[in-house]
C-alpha positions as CSV (number, residue, x, y, z in Angstrom):
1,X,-8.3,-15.0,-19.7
2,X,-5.8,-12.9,-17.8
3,X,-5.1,-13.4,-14.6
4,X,-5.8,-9.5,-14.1
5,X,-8.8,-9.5,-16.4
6,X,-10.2,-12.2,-14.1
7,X,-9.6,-10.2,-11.1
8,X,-11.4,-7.0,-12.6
9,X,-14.6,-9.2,-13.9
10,X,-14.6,-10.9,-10.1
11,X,-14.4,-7.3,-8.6
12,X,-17.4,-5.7,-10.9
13,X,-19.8,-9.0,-10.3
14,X,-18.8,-8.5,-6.1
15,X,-19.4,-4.8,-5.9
16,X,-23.0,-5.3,-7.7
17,X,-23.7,-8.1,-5.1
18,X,-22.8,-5.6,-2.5
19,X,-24.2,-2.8,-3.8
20,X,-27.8,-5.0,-4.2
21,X,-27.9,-5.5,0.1
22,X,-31.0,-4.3,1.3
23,X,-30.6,-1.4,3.6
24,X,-31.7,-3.9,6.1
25,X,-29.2,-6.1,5.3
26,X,-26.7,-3.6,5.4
27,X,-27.4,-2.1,9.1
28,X,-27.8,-5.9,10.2
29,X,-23.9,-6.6,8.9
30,X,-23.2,-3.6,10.6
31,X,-24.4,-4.7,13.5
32,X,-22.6,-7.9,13.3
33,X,-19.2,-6.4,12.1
34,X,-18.9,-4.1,15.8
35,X,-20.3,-7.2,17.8
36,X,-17.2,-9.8,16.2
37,X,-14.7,-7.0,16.2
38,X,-15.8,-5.8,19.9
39,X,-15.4,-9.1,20.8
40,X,-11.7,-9.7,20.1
41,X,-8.9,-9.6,21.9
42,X,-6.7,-8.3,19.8
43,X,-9.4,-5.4,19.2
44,X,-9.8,-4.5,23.1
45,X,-6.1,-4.5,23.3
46,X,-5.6,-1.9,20.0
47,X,-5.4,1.8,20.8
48,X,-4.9,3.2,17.9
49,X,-7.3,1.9,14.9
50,X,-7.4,2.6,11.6
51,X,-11.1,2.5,10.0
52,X,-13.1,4.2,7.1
53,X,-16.0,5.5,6.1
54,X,-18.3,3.4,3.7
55,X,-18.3,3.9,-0.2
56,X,-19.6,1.8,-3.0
57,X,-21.8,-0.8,-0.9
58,X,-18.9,-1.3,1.7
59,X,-20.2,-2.4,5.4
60,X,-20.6,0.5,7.5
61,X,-18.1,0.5,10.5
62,X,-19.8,3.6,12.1
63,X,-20.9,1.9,15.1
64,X,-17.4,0.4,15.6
65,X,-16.3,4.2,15.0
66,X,-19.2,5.2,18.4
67,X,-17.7,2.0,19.5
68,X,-13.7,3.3,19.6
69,X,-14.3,6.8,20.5
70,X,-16.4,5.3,23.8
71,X,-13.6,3.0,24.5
72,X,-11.1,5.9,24.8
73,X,-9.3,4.4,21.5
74,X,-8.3,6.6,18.5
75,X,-9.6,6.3,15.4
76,X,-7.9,7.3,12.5
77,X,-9.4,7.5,8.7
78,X,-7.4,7.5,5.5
79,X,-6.3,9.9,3.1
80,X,-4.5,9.6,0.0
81,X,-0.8,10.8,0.3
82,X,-0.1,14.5,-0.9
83,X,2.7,13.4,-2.8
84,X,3.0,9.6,-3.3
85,X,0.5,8.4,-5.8
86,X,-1.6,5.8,-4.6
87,X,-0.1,5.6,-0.6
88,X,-2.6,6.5,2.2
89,X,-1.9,8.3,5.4
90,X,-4.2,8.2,8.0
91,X,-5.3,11.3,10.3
92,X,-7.1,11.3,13.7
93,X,-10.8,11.7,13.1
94,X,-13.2,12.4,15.3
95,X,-16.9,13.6,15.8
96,X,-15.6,17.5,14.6
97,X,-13.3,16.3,12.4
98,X,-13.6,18.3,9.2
99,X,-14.0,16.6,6.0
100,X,-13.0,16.9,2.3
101,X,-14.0,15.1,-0.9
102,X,-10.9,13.2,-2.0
103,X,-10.5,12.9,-6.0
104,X,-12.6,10.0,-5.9
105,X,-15.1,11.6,-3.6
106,X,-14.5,10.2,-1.1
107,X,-14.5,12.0,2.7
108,X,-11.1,12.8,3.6
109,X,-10.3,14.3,7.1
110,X,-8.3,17.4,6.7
111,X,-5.2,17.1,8.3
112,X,-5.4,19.6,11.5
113,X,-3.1,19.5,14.8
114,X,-1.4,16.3,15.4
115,X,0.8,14.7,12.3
116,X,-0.4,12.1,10.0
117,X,0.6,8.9,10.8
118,X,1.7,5.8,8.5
119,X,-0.4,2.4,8.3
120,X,3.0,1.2,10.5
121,X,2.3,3.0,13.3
122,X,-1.3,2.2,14.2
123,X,-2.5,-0.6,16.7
124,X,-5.1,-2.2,14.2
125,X,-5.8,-1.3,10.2
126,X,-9.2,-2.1,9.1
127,X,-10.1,-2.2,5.2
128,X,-12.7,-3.3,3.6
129,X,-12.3,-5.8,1.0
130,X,-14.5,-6.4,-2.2
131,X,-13.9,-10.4,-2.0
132,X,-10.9,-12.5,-0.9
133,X,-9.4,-15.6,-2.0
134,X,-8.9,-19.1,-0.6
135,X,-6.2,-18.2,1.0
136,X,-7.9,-14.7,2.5
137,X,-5.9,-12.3,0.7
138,X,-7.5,-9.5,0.1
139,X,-9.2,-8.2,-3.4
140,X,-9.9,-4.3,-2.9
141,X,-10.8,-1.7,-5.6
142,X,-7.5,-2.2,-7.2
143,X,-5.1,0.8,-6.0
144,X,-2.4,0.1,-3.8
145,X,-1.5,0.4,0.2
């Protein structure tokens, strides 16, 4: 079996298991995921933070999202790049932020006021993953950053 084929069948079986959390389970990893991150150093310290909002099963970082715009720290949400197939920007979001579906449906901000800024220039970027490896590299949906 493929090396890529192996990574595709590992993807499907870990989006099913997240996808099967109770929504119990789900607000409880929440929970956890802004009390570990809040927690850190190198988190108090960011002031720019890329995050997301959740798709597929992903944990919900909307109490980290409370957590940032409380703190006085921007929060900034992805979008795929106008004109470079699969590169993300990310925009400034916040509570009035207006939204668009992306082509996967997924929320987009739409880019208003200040300029987009590249993964680069951000404090901290925050992904979600689907699983990672021994080594913790990531395994995402399969596009590229």
């Amino acid at each position: 079996m493929s090396t890529a084929i192996k990574k595709q069948t590992l993807r499907q079986q870990m989006r099913s298991a997240r996808r099967a959390l109770s929504p119990h389970q789900q607000r409880q990893n929440a929970r956890l995921l802004c009390r570990t991150v809040t927690s850190q150093l190198w988190f108090q310290q960011a002031k720019s933070i890329a995050l997301y909002l959740p798709n597929d099963g992903e944990i919900d970082p909307s109490l980290l999202i409370q957590y940032c715009w409380a703190s006085g720290k921007k929060v900034y949400l992805p979008k795929l790049h106008p004109t470079a197939k699969h590169r993300l920007i990310f925009v400034a979001y916040t509570a009035k932020s207006k939204m668009r579906l992306n082509c996967y449906r997924i929320p987009e901000p739409v880019i208003q006021g200040l300029k987009p800024r590249p993964a680069w220039a951000l404090s901290l970027v925050m992904f979600p993953l689907v699983a990672f490896d021994q080594n913790g590299g990531r395994l995402g949906m399969g596009g590229l950053l």
